[in-house]
N, C-alpha and C positions, 0 to 999 in steps of 0.2 A: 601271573607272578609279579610279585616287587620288581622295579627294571635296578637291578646292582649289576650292569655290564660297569659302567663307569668306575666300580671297588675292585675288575677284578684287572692281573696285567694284561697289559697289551698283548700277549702272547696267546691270551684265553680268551678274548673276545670272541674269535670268528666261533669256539666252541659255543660258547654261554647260549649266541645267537640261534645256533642250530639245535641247543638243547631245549630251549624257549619256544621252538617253531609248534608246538601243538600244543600250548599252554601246558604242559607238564614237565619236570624237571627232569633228564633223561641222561644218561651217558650211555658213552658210545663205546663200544668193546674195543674197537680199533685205538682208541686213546688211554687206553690203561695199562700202565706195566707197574712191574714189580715195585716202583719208586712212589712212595706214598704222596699221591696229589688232596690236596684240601679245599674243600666245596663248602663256603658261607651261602645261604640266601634263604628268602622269606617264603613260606608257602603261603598262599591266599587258604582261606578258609570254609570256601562256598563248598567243597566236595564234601569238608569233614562236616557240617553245619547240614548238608543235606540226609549222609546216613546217620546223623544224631537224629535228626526228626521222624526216624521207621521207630525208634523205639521211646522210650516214658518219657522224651521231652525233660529230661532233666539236669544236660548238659546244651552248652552254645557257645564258641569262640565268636571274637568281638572281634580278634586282632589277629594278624598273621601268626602263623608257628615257625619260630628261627630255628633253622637247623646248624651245625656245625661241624662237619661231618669230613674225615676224611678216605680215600678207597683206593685198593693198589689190588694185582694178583696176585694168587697166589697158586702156582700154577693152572691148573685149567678156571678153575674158580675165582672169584672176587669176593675183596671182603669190604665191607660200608660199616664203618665205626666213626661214634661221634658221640652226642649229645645236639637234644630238642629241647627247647624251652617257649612254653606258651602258657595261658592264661585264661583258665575254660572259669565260664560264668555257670553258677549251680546251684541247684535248688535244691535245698535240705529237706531230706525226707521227713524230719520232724516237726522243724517248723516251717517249713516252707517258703522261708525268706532264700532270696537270692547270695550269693557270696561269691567273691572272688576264688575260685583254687588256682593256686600255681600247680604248672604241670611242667615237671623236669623228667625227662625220659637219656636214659642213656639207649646209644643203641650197638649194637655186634650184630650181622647180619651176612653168615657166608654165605656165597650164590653161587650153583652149579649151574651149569647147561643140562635144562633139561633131557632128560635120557630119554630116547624112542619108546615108546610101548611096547612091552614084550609081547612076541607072538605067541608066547605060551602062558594061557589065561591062568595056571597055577604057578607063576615066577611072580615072586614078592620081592618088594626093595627090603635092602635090609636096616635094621635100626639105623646106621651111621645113614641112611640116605635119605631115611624121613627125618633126620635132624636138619638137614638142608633145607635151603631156599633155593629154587629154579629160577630162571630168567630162559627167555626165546628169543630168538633171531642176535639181533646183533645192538641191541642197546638195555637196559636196566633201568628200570623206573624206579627214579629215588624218592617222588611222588608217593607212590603206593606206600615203600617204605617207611616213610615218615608219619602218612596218613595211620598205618596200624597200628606203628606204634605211640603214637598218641591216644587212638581209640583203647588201647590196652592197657595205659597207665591211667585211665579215669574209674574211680574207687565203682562197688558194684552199688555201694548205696550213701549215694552223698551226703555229707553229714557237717554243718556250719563249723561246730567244734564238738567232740568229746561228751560234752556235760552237758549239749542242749537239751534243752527240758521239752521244747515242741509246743503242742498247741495244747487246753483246754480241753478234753474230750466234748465237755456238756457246751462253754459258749464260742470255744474255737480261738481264744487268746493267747498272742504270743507269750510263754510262762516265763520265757528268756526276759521282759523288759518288767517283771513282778509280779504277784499273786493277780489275779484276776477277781469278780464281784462273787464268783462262786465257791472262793475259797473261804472255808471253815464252816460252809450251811450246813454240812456234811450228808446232804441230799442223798449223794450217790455212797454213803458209811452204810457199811452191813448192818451197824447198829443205829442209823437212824432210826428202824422203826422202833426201837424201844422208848423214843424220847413220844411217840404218840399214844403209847399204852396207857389208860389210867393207873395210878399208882393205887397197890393195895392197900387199906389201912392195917 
């Protein structure tokens, strides 16, 4: 993690320290009450950078992901509300040039205490409980949370802008910077082969 002990009060340090102790950003159940506390800091981006690479290689952070985020109780449960901003580097599926995407994430994230396993294999949660997020033991990984929800706000198929035209099927040129040497031969025209026919008299 970014070290911002020195951005936060004096009052929060000994926390930030113990929330840093296993490189993940953590709170602790004991330190949460009803009164809205606000958590700034930088995520590094080697975790999110690592499960980008199981799949198409089409996204990669350069730069940390800023969180913003603040979390109180609410009765038994906590709630982690804020805003994420970072800056995934992306390969457009059409033309395949790389581009900058801004990735702005809002987030709302209520967390229960997970609930014991029922001993009766036919008791199901009910809707209102698979709308939840769980947490175990006695701390919350805001880690994780920030990790998903950035994986979530990256589009399913990158795309530079809108209008990009892509590549050339026949010599593979980006059509974005102008016609390329194969435009107008009309090779690949349904009606090219008519221009081969001999004409009838």
């Amino acid at each position: 993690m970014t070290p911002l002990a020195p951005l936060l009060p004096a009052s929060s340090r000994r926390l930030y320290s113990a929330l840093h102790a296993d490189g993940d950003m953590k709170l602790h159940l004991d330190q949460i009450d009803e009164a809205p506390k606000h958590l700034s800091y930088e995520e590094e981006v080697a975790d999110l950078n690592a499960r980008l690479d199981t799949g198409a290689h089409e996204y990669r952070f350069a730069d940390p992901v800023h969180a913003e985020l603040d979390y109180y109780r609410a009765g038994d449960d906590v709630v982690v509300e804020g805003d994420v901003h970072a800056a995934a580097v992306a390969t457009c599926a059409r033309c395949a040039e790389e581009f900058r995407l801004p990735v702005d994430v809002p987030i709302r994230a209520v967390l229960a205490p997970r609930p014991a396993a029922p001993e009766d294999d036919d008791v199901e949660l009910s809707a209102e409980d698979m709308g939840l997020g769980f947490f175990d033991g006695d701390e919350i990984d805001v880690s994780d949370l920030v990790t998903e929800h950035t994986l979530l706000a990256l589009p399913t198929r990158p795309l530079c802008s809108e209008g990009c035209r892509g590549l050339c099927a026949r010599c593979g040129a980006n059509l974005n910077t102008g016609p390329c040497r194969c435009a107008g031969d009309g090779v690949d025209s349904p009606f090219a082969v008519l221009r081969t026919r001999p004409r009838e008299s």
